[in-house]
C-alpha positions as a LaTeX table, in Angstrom:
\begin{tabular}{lrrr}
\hline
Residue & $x$ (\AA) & $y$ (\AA) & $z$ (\AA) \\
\hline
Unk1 & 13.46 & 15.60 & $-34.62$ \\
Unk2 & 10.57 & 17.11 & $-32.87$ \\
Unk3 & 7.92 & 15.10 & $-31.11$ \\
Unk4 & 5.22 & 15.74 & $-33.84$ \\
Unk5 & 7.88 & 13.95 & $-35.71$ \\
Unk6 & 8.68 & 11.08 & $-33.93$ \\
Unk7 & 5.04 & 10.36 & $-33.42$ \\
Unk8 & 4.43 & 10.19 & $-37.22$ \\
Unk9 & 7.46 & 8.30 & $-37.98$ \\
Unk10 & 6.23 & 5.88 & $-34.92$ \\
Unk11 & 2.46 & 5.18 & $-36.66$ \\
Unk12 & 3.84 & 5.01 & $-40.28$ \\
Unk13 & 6.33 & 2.18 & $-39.63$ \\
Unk14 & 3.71 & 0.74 & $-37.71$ \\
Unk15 & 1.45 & 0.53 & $-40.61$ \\
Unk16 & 4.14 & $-0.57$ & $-42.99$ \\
Unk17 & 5.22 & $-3.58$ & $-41.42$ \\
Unk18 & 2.48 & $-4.36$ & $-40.84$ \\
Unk19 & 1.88 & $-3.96$ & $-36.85$ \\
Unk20 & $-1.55$ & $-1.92$ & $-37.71$ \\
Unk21 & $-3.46$ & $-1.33$ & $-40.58$ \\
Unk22 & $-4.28$ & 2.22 & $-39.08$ \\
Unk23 & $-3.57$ & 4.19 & $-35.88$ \\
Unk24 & $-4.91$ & 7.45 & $-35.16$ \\
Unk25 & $-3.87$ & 9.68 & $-31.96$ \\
Unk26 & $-5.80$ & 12.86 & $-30.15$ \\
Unk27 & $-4.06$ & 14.65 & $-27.29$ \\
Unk28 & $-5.56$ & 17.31 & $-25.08$ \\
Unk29 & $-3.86$ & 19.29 & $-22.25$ \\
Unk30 & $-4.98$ & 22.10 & $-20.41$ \\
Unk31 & $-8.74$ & 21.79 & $-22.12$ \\
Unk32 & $-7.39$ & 22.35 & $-25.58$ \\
Unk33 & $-6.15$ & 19.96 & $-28.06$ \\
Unk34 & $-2.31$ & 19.38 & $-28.20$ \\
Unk35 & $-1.82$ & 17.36 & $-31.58$ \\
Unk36 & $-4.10$ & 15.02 & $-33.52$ \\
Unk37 & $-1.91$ & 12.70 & $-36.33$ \\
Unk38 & $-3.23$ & 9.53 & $-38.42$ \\
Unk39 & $-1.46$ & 6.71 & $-40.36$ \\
Unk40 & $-2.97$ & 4.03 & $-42.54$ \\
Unk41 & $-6.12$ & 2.57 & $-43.74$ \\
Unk42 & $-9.27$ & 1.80 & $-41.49$ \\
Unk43 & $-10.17$ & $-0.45$ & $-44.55$ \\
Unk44 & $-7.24$ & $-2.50$ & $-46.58$ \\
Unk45 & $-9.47$ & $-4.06$ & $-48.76$ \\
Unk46 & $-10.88$ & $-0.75$ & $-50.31$ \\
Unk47 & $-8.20$ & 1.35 & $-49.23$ \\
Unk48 & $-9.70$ & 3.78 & $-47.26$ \\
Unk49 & $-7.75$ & 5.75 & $-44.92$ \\
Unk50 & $-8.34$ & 6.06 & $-41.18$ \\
Unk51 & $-9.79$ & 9.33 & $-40.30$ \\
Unk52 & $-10.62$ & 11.53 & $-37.46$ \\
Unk53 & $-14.27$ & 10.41 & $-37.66$ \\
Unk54 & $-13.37$ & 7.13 & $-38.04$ \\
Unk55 & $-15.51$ & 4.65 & $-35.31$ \\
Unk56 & $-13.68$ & 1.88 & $-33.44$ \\
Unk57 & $-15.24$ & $-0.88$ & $-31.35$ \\
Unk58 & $-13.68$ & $-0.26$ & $-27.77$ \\
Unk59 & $-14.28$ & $-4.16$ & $-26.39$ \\
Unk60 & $-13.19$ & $-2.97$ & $-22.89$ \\
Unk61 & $-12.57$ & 0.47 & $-23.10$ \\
Unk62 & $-16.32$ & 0.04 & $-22.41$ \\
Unk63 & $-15.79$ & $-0.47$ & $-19.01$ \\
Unk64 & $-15.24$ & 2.97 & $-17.62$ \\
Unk65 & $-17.96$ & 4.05 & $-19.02$ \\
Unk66 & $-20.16$ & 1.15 & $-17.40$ \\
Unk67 & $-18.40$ & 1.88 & $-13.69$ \\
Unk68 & $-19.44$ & 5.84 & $-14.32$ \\
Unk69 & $-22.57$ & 4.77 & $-15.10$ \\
Unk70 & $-22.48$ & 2.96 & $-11.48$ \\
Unk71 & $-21.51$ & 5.88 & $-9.65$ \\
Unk72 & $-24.36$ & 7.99 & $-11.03$ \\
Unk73 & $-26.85$ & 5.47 & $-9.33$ \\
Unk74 & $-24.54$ & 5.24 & $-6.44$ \\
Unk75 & $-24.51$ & 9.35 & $-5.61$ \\
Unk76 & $-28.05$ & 9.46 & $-6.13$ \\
Unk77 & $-28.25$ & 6.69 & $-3.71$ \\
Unk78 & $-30.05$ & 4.17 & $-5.84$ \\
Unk79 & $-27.25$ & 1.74 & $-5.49$ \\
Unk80 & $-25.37$ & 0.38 & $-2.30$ \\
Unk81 & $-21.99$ & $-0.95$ & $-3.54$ \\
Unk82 & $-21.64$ & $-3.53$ & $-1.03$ \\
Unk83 & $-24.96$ & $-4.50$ & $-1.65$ \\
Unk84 & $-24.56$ & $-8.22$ & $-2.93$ \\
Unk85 & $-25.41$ & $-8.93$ & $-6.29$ \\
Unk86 & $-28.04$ & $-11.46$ & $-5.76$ \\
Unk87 & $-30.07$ & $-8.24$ & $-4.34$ \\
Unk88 & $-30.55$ & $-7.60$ & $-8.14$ \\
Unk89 & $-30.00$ & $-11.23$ & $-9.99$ \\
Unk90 & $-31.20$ & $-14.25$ & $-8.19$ \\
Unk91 & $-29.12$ & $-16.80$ & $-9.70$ \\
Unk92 & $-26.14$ & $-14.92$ & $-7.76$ \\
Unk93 & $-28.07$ & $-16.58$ & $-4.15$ \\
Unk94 & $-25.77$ & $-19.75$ & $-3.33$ \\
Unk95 & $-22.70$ & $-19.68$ & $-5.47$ \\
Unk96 & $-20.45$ & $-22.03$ & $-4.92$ \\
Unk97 & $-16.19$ & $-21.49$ & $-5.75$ \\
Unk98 & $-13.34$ & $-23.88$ & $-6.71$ \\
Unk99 & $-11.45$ & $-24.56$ & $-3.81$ \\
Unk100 & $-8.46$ & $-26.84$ & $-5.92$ \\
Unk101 & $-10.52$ & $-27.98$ & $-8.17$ \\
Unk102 & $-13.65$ & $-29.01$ & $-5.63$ \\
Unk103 & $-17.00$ & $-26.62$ & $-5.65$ \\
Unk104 & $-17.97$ & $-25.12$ & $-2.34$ \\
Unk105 & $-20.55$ & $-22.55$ & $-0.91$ \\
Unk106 & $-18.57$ & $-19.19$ & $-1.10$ \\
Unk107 & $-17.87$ & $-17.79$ & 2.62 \\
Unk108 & $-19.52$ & $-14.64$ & 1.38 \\
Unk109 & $-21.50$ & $-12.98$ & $-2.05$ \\
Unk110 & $-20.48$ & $-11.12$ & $-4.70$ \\
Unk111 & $-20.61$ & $-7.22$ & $-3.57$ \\
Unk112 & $-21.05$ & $-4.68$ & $-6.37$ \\
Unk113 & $-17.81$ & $-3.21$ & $-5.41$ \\
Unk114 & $-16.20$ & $-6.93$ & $-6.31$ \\
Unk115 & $-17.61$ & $-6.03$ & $-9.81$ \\
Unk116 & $-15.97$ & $-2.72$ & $-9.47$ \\
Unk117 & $-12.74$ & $-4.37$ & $-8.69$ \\
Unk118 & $-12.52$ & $-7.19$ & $-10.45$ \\
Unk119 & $-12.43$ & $-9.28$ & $-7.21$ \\
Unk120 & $-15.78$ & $-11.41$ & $-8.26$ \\
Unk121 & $-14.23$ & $-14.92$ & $-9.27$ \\
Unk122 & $-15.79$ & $-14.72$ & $-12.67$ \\
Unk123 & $-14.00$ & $-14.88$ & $-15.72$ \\
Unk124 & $-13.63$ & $-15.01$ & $-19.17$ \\
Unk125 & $-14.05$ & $-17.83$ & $-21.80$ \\
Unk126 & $-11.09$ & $-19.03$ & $-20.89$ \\
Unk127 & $-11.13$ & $-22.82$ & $-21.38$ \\
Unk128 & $-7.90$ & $-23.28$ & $-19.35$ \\
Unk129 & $-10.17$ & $-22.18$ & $-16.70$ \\
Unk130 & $-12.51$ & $-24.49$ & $-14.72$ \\
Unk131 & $-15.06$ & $-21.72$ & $-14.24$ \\
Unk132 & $-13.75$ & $-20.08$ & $-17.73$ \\
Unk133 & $-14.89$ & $-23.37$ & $-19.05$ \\
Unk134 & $-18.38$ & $-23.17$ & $-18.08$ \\
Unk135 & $-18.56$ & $-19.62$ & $-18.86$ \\
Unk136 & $-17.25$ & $-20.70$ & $-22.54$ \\
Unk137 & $-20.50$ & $-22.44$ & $-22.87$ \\
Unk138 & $-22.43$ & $-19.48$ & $-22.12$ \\
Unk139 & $-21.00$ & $-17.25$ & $-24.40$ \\
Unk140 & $-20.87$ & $-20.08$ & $-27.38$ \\
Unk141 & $-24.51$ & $-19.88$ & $-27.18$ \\
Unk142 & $-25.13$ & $-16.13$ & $-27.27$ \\
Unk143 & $-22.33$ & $-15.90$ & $-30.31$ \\
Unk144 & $-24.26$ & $-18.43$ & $-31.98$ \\
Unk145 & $-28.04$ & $-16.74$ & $-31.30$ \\
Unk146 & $-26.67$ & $-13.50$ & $-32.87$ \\
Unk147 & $-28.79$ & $-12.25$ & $-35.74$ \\
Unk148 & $-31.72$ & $-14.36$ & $-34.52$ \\
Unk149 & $-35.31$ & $-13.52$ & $-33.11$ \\
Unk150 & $-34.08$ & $-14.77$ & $-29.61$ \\
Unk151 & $-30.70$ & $-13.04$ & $-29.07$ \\
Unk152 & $-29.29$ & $-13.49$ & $-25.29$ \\
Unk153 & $-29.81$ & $-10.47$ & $-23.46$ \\
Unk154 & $-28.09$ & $-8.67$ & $-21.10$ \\
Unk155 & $-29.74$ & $-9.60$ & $-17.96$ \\
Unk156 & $-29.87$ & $-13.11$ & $-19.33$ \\
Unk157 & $-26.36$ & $-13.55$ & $-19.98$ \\
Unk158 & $-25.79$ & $-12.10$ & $-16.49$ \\
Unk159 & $-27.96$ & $-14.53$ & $-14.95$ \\
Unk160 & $-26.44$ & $-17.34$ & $-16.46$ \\
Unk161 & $-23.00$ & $-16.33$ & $-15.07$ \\
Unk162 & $-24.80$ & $-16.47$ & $-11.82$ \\
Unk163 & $-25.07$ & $-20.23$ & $-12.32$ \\
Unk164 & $-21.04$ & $-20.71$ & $-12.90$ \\
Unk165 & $-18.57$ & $-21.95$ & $-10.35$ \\
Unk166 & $-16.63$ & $-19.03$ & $-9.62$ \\
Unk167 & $-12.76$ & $-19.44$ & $-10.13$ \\
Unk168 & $-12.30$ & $-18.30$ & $-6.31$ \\
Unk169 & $-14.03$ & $-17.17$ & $-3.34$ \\
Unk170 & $-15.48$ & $-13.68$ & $-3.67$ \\
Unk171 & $-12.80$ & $-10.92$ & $-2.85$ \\
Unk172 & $-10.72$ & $-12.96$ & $-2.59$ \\
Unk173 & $-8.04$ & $-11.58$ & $-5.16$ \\
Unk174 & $-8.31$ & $-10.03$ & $-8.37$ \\
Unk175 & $-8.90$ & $-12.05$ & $-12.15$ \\
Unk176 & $-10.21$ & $-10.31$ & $-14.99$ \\
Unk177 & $-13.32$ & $-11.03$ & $-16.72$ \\
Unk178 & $-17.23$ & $-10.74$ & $-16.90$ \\
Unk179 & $-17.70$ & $-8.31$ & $-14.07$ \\
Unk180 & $-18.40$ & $-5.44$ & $-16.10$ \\
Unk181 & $-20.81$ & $-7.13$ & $-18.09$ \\
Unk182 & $-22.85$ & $-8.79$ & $-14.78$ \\
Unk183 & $-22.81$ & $-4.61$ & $-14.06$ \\
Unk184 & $-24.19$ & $-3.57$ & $-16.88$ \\
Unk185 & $-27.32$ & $-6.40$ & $-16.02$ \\
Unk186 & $-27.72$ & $-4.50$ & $-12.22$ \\
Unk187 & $-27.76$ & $-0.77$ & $-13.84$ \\
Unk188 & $-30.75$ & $-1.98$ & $-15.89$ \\
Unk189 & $-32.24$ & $-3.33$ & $-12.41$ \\
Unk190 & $-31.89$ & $-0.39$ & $-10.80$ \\
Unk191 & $-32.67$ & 1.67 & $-13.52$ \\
Unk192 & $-35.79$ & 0.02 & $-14.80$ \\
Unk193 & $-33.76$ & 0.86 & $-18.83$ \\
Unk194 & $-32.03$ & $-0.67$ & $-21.16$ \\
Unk195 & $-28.35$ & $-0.63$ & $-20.45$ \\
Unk196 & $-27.80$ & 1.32 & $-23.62$ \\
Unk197 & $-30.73$ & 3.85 & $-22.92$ \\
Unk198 & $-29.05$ & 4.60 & $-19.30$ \\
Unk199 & $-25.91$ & 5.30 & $-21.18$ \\
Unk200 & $-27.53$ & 7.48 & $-23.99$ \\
Unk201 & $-29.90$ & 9.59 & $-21.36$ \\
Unk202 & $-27.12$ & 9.68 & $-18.85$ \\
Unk203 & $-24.18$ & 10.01 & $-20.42$ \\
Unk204 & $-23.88$ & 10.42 & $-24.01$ \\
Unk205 & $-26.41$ & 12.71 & $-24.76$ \\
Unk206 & $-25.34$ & 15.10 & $-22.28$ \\
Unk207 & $-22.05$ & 14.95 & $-23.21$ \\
Unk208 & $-22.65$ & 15.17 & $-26.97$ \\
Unk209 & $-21.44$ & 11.89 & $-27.63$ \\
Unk210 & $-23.19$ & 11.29 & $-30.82$ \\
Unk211 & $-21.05$ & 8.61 & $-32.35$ \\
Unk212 & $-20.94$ & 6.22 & $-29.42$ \\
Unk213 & $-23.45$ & 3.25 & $-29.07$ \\
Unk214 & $-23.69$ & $-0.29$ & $-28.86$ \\
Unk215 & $-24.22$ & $-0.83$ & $-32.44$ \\
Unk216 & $-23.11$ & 1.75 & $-35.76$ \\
Unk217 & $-26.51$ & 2.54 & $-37.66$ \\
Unk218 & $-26.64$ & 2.21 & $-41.36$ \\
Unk219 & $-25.48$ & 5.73 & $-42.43$ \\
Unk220 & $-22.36$ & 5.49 & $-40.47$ \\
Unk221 & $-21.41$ & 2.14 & $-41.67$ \\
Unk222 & $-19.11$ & 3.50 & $-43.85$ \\
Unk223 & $-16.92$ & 4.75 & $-40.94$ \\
Unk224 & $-16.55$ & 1.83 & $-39.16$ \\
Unk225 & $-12.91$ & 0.32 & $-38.84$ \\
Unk226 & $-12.62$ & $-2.79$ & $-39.98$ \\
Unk227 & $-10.62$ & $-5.47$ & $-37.71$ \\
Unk228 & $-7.56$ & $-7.10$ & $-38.49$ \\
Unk229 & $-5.12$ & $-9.57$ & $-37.20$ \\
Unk230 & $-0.92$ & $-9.66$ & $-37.74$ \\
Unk231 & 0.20 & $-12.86$ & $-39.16$ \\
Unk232 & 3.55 & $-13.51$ & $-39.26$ \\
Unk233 & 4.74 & $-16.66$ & $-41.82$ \\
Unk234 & 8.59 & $-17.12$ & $-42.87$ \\
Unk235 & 9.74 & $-13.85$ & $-40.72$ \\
Unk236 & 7.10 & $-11.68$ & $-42.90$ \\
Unk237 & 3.77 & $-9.99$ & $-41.50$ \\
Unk238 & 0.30 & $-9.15$ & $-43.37$ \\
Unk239 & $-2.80$ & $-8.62$ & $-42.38$ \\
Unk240 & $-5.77$ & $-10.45$ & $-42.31$ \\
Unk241 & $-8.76$ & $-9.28$ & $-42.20$ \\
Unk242 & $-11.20$ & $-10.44$ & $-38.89$ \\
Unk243 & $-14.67$ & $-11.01$ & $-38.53$ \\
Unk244 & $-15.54$ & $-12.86$ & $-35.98$ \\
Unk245 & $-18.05$ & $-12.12$ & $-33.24$ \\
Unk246 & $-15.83$ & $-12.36$ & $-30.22$ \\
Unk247 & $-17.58$ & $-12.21$ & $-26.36$ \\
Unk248 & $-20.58$ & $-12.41$ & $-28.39$ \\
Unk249 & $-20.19$ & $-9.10$ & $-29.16$ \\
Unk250 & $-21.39$ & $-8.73$ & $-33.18$ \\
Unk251 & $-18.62$ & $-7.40$ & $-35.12$ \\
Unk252 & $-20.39$ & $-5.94$ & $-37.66$ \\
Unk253 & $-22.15$ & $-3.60$ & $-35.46$ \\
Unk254 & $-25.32$ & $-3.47$ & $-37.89$ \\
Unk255 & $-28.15$ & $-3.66$ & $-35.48$ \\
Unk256 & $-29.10$ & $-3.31$ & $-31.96$ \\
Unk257 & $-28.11$ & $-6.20$ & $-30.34$ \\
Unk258 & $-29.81$ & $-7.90$ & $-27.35$ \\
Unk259 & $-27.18$ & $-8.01$ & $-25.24$ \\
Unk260 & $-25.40$ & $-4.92$ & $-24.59$ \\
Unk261 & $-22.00$ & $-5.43$ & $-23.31$ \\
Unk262 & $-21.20$ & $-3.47$ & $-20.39$ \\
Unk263 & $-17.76$ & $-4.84$ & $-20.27$ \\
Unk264 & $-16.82$ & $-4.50$ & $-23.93$ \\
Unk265 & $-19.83$ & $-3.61$ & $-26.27$ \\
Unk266 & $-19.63$ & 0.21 & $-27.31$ \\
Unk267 & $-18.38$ & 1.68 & $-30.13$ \\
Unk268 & $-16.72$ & 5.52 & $-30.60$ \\
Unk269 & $-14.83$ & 7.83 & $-32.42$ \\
Unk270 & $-11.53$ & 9.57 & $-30.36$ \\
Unk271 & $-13.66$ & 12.57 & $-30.50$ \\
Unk272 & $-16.46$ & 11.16 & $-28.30$ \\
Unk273 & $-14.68$ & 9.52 & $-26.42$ \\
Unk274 & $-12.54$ & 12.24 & $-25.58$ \\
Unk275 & $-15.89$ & 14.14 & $-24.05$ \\
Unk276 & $-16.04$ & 11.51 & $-21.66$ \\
Unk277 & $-12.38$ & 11.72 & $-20.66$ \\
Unk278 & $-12.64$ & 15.54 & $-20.11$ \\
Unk279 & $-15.20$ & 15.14 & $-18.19$ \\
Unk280 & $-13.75$ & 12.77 & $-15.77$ \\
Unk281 & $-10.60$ & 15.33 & $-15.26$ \\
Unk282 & $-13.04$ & 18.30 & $-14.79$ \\
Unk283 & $-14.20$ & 16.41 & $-11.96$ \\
Unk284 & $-17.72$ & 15.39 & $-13.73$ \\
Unk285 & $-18.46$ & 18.51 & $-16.08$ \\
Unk286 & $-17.96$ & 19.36 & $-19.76$ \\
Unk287 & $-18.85$ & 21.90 & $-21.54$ \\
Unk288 & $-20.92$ & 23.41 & $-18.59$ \\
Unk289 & $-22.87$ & 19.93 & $-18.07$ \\
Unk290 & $-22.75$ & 18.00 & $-14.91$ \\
Unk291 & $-22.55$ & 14.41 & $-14.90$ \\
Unk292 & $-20.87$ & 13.27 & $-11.42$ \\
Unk293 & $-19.97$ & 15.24 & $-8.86$ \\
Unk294 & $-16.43$ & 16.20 & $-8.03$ \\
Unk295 & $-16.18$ & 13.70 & $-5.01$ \\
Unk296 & $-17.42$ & 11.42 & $-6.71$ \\
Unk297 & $-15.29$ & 11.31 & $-9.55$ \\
Unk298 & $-12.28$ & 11.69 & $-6.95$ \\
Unk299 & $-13.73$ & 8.73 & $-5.41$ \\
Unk300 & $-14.05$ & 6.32 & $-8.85$ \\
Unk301 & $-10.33$ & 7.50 & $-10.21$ \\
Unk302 & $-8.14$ & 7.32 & $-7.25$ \\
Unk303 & $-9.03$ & 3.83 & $-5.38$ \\
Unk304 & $-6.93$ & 0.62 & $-5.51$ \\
Unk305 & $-7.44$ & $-3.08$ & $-4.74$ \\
Unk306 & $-6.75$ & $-4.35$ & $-1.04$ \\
Unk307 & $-3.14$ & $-5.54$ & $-0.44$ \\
Unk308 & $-4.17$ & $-8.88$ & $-0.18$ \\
Unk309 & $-5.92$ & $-8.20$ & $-3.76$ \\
Unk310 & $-2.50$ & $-6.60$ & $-5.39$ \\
Unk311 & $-0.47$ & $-9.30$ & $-6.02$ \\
Unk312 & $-2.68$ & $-11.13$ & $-8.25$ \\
Unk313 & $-3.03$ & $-7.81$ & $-10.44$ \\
Unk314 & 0.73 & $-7.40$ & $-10.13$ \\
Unk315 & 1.39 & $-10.31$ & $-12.74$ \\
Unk316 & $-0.38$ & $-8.95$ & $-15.33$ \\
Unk317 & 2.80 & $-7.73$ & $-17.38$ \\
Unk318 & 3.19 & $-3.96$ & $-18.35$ \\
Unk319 & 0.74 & $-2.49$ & $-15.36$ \\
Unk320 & 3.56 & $-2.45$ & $-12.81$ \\
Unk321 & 3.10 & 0.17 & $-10.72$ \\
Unk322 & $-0.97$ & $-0.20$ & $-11.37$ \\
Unk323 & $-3.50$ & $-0.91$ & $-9.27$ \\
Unk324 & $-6.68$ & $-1.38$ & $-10.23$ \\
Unk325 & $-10.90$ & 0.14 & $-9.06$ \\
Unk326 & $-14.23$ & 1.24 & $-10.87$ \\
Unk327 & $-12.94$ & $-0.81$ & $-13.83$ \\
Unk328 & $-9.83$ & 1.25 & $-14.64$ \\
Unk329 & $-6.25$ & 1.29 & $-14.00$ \\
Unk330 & $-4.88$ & 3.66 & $-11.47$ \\
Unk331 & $-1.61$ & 4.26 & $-11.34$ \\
Unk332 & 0.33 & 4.29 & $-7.60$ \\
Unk333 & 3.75 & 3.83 & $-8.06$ \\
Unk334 & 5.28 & 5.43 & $-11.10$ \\
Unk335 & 8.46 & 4.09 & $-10.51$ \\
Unk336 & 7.66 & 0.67 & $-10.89$ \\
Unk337 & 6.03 & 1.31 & $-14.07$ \\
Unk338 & 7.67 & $-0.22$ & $-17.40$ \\
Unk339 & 7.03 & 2.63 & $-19.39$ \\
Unk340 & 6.25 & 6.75 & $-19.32$ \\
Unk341 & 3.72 & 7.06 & $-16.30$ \\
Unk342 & 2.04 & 9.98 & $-14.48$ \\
Unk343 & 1.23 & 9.88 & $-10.82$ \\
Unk344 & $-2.27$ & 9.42 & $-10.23$ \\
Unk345 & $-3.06$ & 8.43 & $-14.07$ \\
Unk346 & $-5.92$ & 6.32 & $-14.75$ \\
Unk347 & $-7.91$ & 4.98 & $-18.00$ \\
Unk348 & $-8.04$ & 1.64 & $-19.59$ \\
Unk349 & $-7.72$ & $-0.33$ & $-23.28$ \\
Unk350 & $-9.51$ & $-2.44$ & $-25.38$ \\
Unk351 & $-9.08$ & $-5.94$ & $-27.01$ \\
Unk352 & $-8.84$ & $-4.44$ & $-30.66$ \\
Unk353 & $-6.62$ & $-1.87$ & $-29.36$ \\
Unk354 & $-7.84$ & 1.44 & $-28.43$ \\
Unk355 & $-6.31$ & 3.43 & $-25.55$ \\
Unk356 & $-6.96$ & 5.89 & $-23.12$ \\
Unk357 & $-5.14$ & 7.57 & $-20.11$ \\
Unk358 & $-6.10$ & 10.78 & $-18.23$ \\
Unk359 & $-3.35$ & 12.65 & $-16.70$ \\
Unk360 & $-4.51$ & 14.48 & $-13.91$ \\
Unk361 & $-0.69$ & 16.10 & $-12.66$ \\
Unk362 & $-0.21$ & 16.98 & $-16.37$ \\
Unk363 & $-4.28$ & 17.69 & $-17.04$ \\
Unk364 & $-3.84$ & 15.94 & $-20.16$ \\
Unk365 & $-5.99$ & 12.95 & $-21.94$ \\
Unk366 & $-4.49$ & 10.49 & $-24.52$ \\
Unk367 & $-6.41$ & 8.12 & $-26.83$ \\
Unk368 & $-5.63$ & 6.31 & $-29.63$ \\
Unk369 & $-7.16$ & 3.88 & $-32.04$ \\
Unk370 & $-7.23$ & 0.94 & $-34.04$ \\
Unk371 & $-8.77$ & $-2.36$ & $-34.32$ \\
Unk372 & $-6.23$ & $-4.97$ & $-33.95$ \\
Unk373 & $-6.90$ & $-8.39$ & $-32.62$ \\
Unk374 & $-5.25$ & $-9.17$ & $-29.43$ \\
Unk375 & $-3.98$ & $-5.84$ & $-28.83$ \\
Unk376 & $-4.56$ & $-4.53$ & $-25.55$ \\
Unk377 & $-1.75$ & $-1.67$ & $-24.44$ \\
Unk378 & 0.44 & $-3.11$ & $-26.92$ \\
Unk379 & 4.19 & $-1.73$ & $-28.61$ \\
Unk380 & 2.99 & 0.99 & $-30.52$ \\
Unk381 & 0.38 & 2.50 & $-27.65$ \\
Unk382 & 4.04 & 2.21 & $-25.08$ \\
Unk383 & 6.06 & 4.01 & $-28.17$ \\
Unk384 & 3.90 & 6.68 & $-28.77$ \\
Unk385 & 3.35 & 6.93 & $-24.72$ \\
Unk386 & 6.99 & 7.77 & $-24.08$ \\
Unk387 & 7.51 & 9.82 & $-26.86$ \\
Unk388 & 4.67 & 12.20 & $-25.42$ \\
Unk389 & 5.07 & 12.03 & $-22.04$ \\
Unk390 & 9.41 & 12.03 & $-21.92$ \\
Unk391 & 9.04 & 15.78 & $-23.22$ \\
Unk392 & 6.52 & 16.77 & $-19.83$ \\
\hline
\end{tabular}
């Protein structure tokens, strides 16, 4: 069975029990397109397949674009990256940390290259956190002022997370969470825009990126994925469909929203996206059009955390081998990887999700989609993974 093959066989039987409601896949090597293939429905209820065109919510495959959006200001020397963030956002002047379980002043600020890395000490909603607890409350209140006249906006949000306890001392090791999002606030500082407008003038519109934005208008409605979750009851999955507003972010995508995630807002088609992958392995062009320059793109795709920063990213399970800058995974160590890796690869996932990888050795980009809850690099993005890259 060829590889074509497999891959199909992979995506259907992930559809039929159930994994997925819909997967699609788009690799390019070499500048050309190596295979495109699609299983299931972007829409169970009405039964409409998934498509090429199809538009996904990325959650956190947001993030790249948000650090590249960083290292535009930071090669035209608008932005310092060890500048401290309190440079930009007040509330960031006289944090304090958890030191087991007791608030004190941090030694030193938040650096933009902490947001970067991940290294900040803020987190997620995580209520199992003491600072993820606070933060909880902050997000509670921008899910529940969606669709109002007052909607929490991006600097606002950021500036709230100012106010948190951090979960550790600045630098201090690595912890996943609102750092891309407290990013997104300083590139509209800096900027004097709109998160989203940076993006569009900046990025997308260069690029040709015509399906990616923080919200789906009304004609393309129609193309957005719908979101489901896998529930499993007496040893038998089904899907149910989602529609909740998670990180605030509005899952219905039908209007511009106030706060534009720079940690997990955007939505895209493969096809988009895949303008913004080629661009990163052309060393900042596509298509003739300059968006970083090539030691600058060098600069955002082959970093890694400090070794006293690696061993708190080492436990996250499945990025052995990993480390971790400019909001991406890079990876260092093939051999500790637990799946099909290529030295020097580097890209990121989303909650619902979607995937991407550059391969730089191989000059290859993969992405795939779908919009299921809790996802992540899950099963099916490791299957279809090693079926591509064990024939390289």
């Amino acid at each position: 069975m060829d590889r074509i093959q497999l891959l199909k066989q992979t995506m259907d039987r992930a559809v039929e029990t159930c994994n997925v409601a819909g997967v699609n896949l788009l690799v390019t090597r070499n500048g050309k397109e190596d295979l495109y293939l699609e299983s299931g429905l972007m829409d169970v209820e009405n039964k409409v397949p998934i498509r090429r065109d199809t538009i996904f919510r990325l959650f956190s495959q947001t993030k790249p674009i948000t650090a590249a959006a960083a290292m535009i200001l930071m090669e035209r020397g608008e932005l310092d990256l060890i500048s401290p963030v309190s440079d930009f956002i007040p509330s960031y002047n006289d944090q304090t940390y958890f030191d087991n379980g007791v608030p004190k002043p941090v030694p030193a600020p938040i650096r933009i290259q902490d947001l970067l890395r991940m290294t900040s000490g803020l987190t997620y909603d995580d209520p199992s956190l003491l600072s993820g607890a606070q933060t909880k409350v902050i997000f509670d209140d921008c899910k529940a002022r969606l669709g109002t006249d007052h909607e929490m906006t991006t600097y606002e949000l950021a500036s709230r997370l100012g106010e948190v306890t951090l979960e550790f001392a600045p630098s201090e090791r690595f912890l996943y969470g609102t750092s891309a999002d407290v990013l997104g606030a300083v590139i509209e500082v800096v900027s004097g825009m709109k998160l989203g407008e940076f993006l569009k003038k900046e990025i997308f519109d260069p690029l040709g990126m015509q399906d990616t934005a923080f919200y789906v208008e009304e004609k393309k409605q129609p193309r957005l994925a719908k979101a489901y979750r896998t529930v499993t009851e007496n040893g038998s999955a089904h899907l149910e469909l989602y529609t909740d507003n998670n990180l605030g972010i509005c899952n219905a995508m039908d209007h511009a929203p106030a706060y534009e995630a720079g940690g997990a807002g955007l939505t895209s088609t493969l096809d988009d996206y895949n303008k913004f992958a080629a661009m990163l392995l052309n060393e900042g062009t596509y298509n003739g059009v300059r968006i970083l320059k090539p030691a600058t793109v060098r600069f955002m795709t082959r970093g890694e955390l400090l070794p006293e920063q690696q061993p708190s990213f080492n436990t996250w399970t499945g990025l052995n081998g990993f480390s971790y800058n400019c909001l991406m995974r890079i990876c260092k160590f093939p051999a500790q990887a637990g799946l099909m890796v290529s030295p020097g690869e580097y890209g990121w996932d989303g909650w619902l999700g979607v995937f991407f990888a550059n391969l730089p050795a191989e000059n290859m980009t993969i992405l795939m989609g779908t919009q299921k809850v809790d996802a992540g690099t899950f099963d099916l993005t490791r299957k279809l993974k090693n079926i591509l890259l064990s024939e390289l």
